[in-house]
C-alpha positions as CSV (number, residue, x, y, z in Angstrom):
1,X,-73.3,56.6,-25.6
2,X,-71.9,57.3,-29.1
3,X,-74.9,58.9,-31.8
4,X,-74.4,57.1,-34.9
5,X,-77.3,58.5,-36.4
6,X,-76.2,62.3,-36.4
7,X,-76.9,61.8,-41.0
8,X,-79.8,60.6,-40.7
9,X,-81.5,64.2,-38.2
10,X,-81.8,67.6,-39.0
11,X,-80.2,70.6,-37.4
12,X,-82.9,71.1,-35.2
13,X,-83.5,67.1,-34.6
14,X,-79.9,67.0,-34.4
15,X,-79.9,69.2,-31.0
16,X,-83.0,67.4,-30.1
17,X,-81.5,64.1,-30.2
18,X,-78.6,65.7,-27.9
19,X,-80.9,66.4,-25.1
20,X,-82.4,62.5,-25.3
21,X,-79.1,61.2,-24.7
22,X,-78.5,63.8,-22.3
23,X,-81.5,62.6,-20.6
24,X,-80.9,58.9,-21.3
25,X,-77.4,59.2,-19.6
26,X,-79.1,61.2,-16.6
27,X,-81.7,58.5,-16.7
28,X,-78.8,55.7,-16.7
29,X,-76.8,57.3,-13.8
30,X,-79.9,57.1,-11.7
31,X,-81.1,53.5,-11.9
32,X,-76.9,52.7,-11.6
33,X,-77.2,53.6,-8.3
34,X,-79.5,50.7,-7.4
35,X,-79.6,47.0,-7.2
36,X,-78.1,44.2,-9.2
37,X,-81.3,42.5,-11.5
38,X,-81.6,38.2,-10.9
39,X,-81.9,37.8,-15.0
40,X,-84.8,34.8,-15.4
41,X,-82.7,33.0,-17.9
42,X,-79.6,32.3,-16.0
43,X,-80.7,33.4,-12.5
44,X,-77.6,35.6,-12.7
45,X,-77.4,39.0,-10.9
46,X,-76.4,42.0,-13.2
47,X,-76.0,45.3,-12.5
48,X,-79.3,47.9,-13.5
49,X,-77.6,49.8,-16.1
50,X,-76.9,46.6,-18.2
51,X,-80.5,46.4,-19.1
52,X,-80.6,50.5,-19.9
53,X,-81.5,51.0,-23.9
54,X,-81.9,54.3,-25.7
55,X,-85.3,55.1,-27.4
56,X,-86.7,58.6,-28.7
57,X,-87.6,60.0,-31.9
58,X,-87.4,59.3,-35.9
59,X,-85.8,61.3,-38.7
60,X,-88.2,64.1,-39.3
61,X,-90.1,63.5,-36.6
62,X,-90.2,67.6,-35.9
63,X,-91.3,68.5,-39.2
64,X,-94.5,66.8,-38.9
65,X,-98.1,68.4,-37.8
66,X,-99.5,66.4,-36.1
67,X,-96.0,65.4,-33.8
68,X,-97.2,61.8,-33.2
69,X,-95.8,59.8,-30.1
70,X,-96.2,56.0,-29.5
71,X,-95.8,55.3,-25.8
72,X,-94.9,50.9,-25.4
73,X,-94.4,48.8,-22.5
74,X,-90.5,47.6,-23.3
75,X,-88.3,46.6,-26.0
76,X,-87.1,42.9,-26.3
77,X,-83.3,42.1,-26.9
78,X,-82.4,45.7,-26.9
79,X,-80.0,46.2,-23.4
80,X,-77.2,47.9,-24.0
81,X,-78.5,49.5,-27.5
82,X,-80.1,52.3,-29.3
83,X,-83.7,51.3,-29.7
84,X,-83.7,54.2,-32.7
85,X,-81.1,53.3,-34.1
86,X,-81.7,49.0,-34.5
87,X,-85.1,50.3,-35.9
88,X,-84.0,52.6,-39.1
89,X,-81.3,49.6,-39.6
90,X,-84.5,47.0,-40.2
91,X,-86.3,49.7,-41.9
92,X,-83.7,49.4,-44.9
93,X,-85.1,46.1,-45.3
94,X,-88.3,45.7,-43.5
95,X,-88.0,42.0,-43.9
96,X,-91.5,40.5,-42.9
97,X,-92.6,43.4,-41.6
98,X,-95.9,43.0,-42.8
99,X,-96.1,39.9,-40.0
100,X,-95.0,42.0,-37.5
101,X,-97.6,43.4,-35.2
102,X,-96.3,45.6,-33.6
103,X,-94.6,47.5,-36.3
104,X,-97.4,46.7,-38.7
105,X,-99.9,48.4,-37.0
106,X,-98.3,51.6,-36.0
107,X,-97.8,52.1,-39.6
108,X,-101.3,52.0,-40.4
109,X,-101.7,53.9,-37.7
110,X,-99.4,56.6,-38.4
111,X,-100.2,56.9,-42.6
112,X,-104.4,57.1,-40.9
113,X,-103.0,60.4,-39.1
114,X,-101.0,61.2,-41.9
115,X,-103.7,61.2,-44.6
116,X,-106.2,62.8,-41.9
117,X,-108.2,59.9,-41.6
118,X,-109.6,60.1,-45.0
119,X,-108.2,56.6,-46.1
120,X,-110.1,53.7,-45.2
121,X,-108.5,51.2,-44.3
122,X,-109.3,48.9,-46.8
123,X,-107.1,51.5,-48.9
124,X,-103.9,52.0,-47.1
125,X,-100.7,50.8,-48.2
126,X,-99.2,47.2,-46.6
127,X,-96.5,48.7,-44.0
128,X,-93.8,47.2,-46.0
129,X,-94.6,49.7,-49.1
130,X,-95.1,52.5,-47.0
131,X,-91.7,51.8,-44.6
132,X,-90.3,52.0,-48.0
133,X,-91.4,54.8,-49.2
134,X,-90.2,56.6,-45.7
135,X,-86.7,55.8,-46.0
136,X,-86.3,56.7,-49.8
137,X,-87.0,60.4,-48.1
138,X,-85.8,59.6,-44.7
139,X,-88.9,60.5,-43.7
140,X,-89.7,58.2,-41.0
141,X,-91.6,61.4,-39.1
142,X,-92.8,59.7,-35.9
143,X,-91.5,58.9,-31.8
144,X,-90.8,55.7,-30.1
145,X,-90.7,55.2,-26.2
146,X,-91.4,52.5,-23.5
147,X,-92.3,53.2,-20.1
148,X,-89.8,50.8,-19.6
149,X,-85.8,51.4,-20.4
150,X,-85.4,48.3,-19.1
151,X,-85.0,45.9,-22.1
152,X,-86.7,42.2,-22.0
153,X,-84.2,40.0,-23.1
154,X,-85.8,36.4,-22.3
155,X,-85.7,33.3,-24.2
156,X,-89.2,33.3,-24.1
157,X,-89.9,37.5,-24.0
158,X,-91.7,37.9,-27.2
159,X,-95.2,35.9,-25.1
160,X,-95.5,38.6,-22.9
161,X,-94.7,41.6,-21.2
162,X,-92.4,41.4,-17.4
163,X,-94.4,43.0,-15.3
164,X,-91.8,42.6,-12.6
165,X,-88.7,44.2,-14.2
166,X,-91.1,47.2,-15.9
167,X,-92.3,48.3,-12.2
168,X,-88.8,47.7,-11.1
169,X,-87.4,50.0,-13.7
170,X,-90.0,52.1,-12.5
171,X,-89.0,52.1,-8.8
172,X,-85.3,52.7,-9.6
173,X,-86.0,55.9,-11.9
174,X,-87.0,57.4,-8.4
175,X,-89.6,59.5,-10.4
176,X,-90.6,61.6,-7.8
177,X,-87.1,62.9,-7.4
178,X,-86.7,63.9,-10.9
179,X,-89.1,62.8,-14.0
180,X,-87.8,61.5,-16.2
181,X,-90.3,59.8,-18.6
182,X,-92.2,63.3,-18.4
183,X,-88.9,65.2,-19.1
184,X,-88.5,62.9,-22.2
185,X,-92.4,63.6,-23.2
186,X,-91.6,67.5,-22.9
187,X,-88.6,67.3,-25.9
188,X,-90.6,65.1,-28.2
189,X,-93.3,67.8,-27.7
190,X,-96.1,65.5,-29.0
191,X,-99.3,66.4,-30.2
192,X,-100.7,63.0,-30.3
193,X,-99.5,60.0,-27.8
194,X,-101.1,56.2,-28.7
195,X,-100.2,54.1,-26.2
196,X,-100.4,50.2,-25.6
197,X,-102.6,49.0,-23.2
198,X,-100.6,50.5,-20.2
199,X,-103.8,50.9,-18.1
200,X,-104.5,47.0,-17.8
201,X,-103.2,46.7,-14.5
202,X,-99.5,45.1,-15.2
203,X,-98.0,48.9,-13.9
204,X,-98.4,49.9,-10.6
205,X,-100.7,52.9,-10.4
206,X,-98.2,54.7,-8.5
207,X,-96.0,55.0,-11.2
208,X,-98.6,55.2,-13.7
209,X,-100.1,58.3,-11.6
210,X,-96.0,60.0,-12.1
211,X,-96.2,59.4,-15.7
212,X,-99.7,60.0,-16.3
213,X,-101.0,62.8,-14.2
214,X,-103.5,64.8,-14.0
215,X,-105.4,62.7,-17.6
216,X,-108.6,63.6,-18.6
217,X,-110.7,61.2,-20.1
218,X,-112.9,62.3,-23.2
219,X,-114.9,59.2,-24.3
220,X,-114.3,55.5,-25.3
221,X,-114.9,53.5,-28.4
222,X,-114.3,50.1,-29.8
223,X,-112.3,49.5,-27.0
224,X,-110.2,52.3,-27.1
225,X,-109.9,55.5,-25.0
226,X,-109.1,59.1,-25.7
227,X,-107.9,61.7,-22.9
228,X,-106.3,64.2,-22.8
229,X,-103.1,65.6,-20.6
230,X,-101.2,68.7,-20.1
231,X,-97.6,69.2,-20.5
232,X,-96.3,72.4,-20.2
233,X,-99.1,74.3,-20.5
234,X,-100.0,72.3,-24.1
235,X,-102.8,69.7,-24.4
236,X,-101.8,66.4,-25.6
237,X,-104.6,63.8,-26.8
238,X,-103.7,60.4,-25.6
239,X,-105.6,57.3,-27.2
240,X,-104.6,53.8,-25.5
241,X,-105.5,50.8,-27.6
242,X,-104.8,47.1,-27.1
243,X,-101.7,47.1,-27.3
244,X,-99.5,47.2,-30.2
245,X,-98.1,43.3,-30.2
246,X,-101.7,41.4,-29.3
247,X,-102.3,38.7,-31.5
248,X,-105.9,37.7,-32.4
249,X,-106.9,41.0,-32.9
250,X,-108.4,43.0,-36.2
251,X,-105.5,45.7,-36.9
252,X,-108.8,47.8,-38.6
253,X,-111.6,47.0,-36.0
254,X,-109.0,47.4,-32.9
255,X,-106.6,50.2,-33.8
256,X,-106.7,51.8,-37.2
257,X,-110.5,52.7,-37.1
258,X,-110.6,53.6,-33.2
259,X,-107.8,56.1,-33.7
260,X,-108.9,57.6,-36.4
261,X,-112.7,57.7,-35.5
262,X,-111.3,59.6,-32.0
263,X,-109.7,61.7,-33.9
264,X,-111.4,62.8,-37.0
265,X,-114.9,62.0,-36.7
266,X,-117.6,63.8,-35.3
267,X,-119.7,62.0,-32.7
């Protein structure tokens, strides 16, 4: 895998983004070594590795405080591709990015953190003004990663989530041999994961249980949990919401007050 986005990091995120794509091409060697993948469109087999994308961190993600991490299911049309990477590209533009669910809430998400949580939401810039803003300073300052590194490319993969290829990405990462997702938690270094709804019941528990061990839960609100899980030795506060892309949903009632109630208000 060629970088082309060595400008755009730090020194530091520079040797950062090294070990990522050390870790993706550890990552990719492993799930090579098993079964071809019937894709649902053309009921054609293909080999694992085709469906392997890249994800990881943003420019300047390290020189935030709090080090936020949002933790997905999969990426859609990405196989092959640098899930970083496709994303700064439709930053320069953000075209209709305020329509965008997914992206438009992790924005408000991530300018609550920023601010502290002492912006309501009523107050917050639309995501379009505030993407903006980041890349005039390249200052994008957050993480990206699915469970899944196995990219949905269906016709019809923006309705929902495949439950089937996620647990079989899963399975072929043999994560009881070697870690991965947990190895690429430990170079983001997170202080803060929000996560998508990973706990409905779509991922087996057994691999939920290798990615997610030993979680504490703290309390629930508004439908949204807090917890709280160690990685080496640091606590990290996890909040799962909804997740990111469900429509019908109040971005300010569903994720931007829950997270920032969890994490700035006393109860």
């Amino acid at each position: 895998m060629k970088d082309n986005m060595i400008e755009y990091f730090t020194e530091n995120e520079d040797e950062n983004r090294r070990k990522i794509f050390k870790l993706m091409k550890d990552w990719k060697n492993e799930i090579s070594k098993k079964g071809k993948i019937v894709f649902f469109d053309d009921k054609k087999s293909y080999p694992p590795e085709d469906y392997f994308y890249l994800d990881g961190f943003f420019p300047n993600y390290y020189g935030k405080e709090p080090k936020v991490l949002f933790i997905a299911r999969e990426a859609r049309w990405q196989s092959g591709q640098d899930f970083i990477e496709n994303s700064v590209k439709y930053f320069k533009t953000a075209e209709g990015i305020n329509s965008v669910l997914f992206w438009r809430r992790i924005f408000y998400i991530l300018y609550g953190i920023r601010t502290n949580g002492k912006i309501e939401f009523h107050d917050i810039p639309y995501p379009y003004d505030y993407v903006m803003e980041l890349k005039e300073k390249n200052d994008y300052g957050f993480a990206l990663m699915n469970i899944s590194k196995y990219s949905n490319d269906r016709e019809d993969g923006g309705k929902k989530a495949d439950a089937t290829l996620m647990n079989q990405f899963l399975k072929d990462s043999a994560l009881d041999k070697r870690n991965f997702f947990k190895e690429e938690i430990e170079i983001l270094d997170p202080d803060i994961i929000i996560t998508a709804n990973l706990w409905d019941g779509k991922i087996e528990e057994k691999y939920m249980n290798l990615c997610f061990n030993e979680i504490k839960k703290v309390k629930s609100i508004e439908g949204a949990t807090l917890s709280t899980m160690m990685i080496k030795e640091k606590s990290i506060k996890i909040i799962d919401l909804y997740h990111f892309s469900q429509p019908g949903l109040s971005d300010k009632n569903y994720f931007y007050d829950p997270v920032i109630n969890l994490l700035f208000k006393k109860y």
